[in-house]
C-alpha positions in Angstrom: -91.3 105.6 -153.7 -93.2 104.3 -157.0 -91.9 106.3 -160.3 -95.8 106.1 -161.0 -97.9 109.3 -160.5 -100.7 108.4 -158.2 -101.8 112.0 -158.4 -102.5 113.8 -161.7 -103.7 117.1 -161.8 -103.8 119.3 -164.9 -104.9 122.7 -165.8 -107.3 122.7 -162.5 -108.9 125.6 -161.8 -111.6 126.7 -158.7 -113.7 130.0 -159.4 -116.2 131.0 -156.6 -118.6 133.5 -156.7 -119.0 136.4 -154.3 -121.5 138.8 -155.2 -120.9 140.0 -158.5 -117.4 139.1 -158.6 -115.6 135.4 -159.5 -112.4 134.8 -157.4 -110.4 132.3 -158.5 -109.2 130.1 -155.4 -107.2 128.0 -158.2 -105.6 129.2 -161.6 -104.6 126.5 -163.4 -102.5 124.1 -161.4 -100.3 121.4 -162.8 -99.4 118.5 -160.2 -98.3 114.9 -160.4 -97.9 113.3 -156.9 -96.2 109.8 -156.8 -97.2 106.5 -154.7 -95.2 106.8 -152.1 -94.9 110.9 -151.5 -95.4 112.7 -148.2 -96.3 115.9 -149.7 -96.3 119.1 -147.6 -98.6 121.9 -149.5 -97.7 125.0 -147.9 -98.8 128.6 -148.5 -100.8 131.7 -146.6 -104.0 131.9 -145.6 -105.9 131.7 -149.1 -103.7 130.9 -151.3 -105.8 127.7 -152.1 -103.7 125.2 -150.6 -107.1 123.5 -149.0 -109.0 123.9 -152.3 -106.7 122.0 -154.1 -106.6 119.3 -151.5 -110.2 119.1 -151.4 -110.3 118.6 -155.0 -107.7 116.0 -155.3 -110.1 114.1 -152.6 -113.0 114.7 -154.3 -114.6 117.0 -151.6 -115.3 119.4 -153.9 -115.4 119.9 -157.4 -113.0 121.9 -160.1 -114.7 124.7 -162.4 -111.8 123.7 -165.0 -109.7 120.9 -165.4 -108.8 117.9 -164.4 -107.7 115.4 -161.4 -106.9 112.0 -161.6 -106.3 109.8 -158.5 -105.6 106.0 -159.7 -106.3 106.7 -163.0 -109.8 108.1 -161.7 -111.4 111.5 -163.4 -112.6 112.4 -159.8 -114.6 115.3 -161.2 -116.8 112.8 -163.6 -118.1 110.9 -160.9 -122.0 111.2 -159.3 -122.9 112.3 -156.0 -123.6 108.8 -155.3 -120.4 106.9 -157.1 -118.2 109.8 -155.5 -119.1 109.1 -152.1 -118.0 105.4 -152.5 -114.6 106.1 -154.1 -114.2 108.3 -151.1 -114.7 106.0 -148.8 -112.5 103.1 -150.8 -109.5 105.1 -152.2 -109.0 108.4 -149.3 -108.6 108.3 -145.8 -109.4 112.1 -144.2 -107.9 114.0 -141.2 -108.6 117.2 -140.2 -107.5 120.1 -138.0 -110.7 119.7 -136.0 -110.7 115.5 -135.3 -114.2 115.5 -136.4 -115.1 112.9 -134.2 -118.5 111.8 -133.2 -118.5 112.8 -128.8 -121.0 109.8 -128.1 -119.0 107.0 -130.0 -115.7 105.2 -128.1 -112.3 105.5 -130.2 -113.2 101.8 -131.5 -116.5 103.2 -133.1 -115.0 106.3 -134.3 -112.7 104.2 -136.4 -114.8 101.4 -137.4 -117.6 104.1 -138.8 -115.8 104.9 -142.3 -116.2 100.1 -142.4 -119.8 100.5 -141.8 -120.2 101.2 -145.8 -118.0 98.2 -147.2 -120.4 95.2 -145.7 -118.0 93.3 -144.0 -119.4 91.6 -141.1 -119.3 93.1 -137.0 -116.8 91.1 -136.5 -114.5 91.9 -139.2 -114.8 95.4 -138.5 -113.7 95.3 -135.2 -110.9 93.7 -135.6 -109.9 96.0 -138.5 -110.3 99.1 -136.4 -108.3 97.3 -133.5 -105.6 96.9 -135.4 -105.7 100.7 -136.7 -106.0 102.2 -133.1 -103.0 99.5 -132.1 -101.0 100.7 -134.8 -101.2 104.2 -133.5 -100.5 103.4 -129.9 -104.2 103.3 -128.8 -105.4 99.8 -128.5 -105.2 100.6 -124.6 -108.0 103.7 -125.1 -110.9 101.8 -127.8 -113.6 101.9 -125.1 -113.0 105.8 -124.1 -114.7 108.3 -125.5 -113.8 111.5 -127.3 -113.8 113.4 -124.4 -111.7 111.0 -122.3 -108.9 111.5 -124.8 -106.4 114.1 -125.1 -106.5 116.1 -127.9 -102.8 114.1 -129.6 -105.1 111.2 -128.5 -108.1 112.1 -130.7 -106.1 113.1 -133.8 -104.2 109.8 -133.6 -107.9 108.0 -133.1 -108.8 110.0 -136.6 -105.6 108.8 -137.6 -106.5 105.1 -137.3 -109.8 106.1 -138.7 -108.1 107.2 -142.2 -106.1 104.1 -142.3 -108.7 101.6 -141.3 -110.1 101.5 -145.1 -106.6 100.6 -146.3 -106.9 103.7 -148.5 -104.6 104.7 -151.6 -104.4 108.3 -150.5 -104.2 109.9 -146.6 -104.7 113.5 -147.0 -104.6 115.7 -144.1 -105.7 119.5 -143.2 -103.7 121.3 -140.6 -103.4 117.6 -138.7 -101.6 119.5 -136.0 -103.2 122.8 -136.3 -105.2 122.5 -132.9 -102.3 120.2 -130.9 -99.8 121.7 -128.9 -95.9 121.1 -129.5 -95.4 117.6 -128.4 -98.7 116.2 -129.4 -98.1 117.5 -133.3 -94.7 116.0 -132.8 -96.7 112.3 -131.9 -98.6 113.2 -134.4 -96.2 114.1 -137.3 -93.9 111.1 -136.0 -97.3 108.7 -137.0 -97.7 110.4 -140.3 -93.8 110.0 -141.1 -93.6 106.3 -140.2 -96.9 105.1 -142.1 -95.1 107.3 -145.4 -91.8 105.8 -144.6 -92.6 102.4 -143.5 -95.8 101.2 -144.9 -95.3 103.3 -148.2 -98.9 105.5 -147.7 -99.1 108.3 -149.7 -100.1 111.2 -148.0 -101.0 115.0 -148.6 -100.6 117.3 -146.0 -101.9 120.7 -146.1 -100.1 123.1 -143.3 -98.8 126.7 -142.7 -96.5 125.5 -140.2 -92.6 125.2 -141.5 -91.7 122.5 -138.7 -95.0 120.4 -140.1 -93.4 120.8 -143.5 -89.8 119.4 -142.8 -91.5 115.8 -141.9 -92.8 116.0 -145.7 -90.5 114.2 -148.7 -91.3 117.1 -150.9 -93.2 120.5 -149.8 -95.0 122.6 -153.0 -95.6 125.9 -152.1 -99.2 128.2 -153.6 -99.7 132.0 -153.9 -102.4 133.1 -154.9 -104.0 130.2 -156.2 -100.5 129.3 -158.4 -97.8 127.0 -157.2 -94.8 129.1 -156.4 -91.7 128.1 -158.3 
């Protein structure tokens, strides 16, 4: 793991409005997260463990604060100029797969390429190689629903990777899976953090999730726990 912090969040804060009252989902948070870090946030269900990681990938943005990713003010950036950093610098997977039903797995995971302007070609082969290196070059002509559901969060697995990005972050990954397919799933996450160096933040309620983490940072109530 790098000594340099990949991840730098400071004084970060997340007020929404409901009604006639502010609630802050964040209160000030303090983070550095290093290249290299499998980082497990943990916390109950509103404690702002998935607004921060939104934040930190730039899917929303902070009402205070600040969060660098590569050096990157994430919050300064346009509409526009955020949607490419996105797509260069932070690979997504979510509880729901979020794939699109008509596409095969090969087009699910070539889709986030389809922005860089590398040739057909090129983008095949990339998203080959990211379905292989999840176990799924055998599967890149099924469809969605052809898969099983350890099947389709490994496919958004590949998809994540398949931009080479600095940062994988991932929300509830196993949230919808049953026992053995989180444990595939887990098992990909840990050997892409422990073997190929990715940094990755994982957002999860579940303890078991956690203990595949190098480090797990715990919120309540919008604070990190000490």
């Amino acid at each position: 793991m790098s000594s340099e912090a990949l991840v730098q969040v400071r004084g970060l804060r997340k007020v929404y409005r409901q009604g006639e009252i502010d609630v802050a989902a964040l209160a000030g948070i303090d983070l550095d997260i290093h290249a290299g870090e499998f980082l497990a946030l943990m916390g109950p269900s509103g404690s702002g463990k998935s607004t921060l990681l939104h934040l930190i990938a730039g899917i929303d943005r902070p009402s205070a604060g600040s969060c660098h990713v590569g050096g990157v003010d994430v919050a300064t950036l346009g509409q526009s100029e955020l949607a490419g950093w996105r797509n260069r610098n932070v690979g997504f997977i979510f509880q729901s797969f979020n794939l699109i039903p008509v596409l095969s797995a090969l087009e699910n995971v070539e889709m986030p390429l389809l922005l860089t302007g590398l040739s057909h070609a090129r983008r095949r082969e990339l998203a080959t190689l990211a379905l292989d290196l999840v176990g799924l070059g055998d599967r890149a002509r099924h469809l969605p629903r052809q898969l099983s559901g350890g099947q389709e969060q490994r496919v958004a697995i590949a998809r994540a990777l398949v931009t080479d990005p600095a940062l994988v972050v991932a929300d509830e990954p196993t949230g919808n899976l049953d026992s053995h397919s989180a444990q595939e799933v887990l098992g990909i996450l840990g050997a892409l953090n422990r073997d190929a160096g990715r940094t990755i933040i994982m957002v999860t309620h579940d303890p078991k999730a956690a203990a595949s983490a190098t480090r797990i940072v715990h919120l309540e109530k919008g604070e990190l726990s000490p």
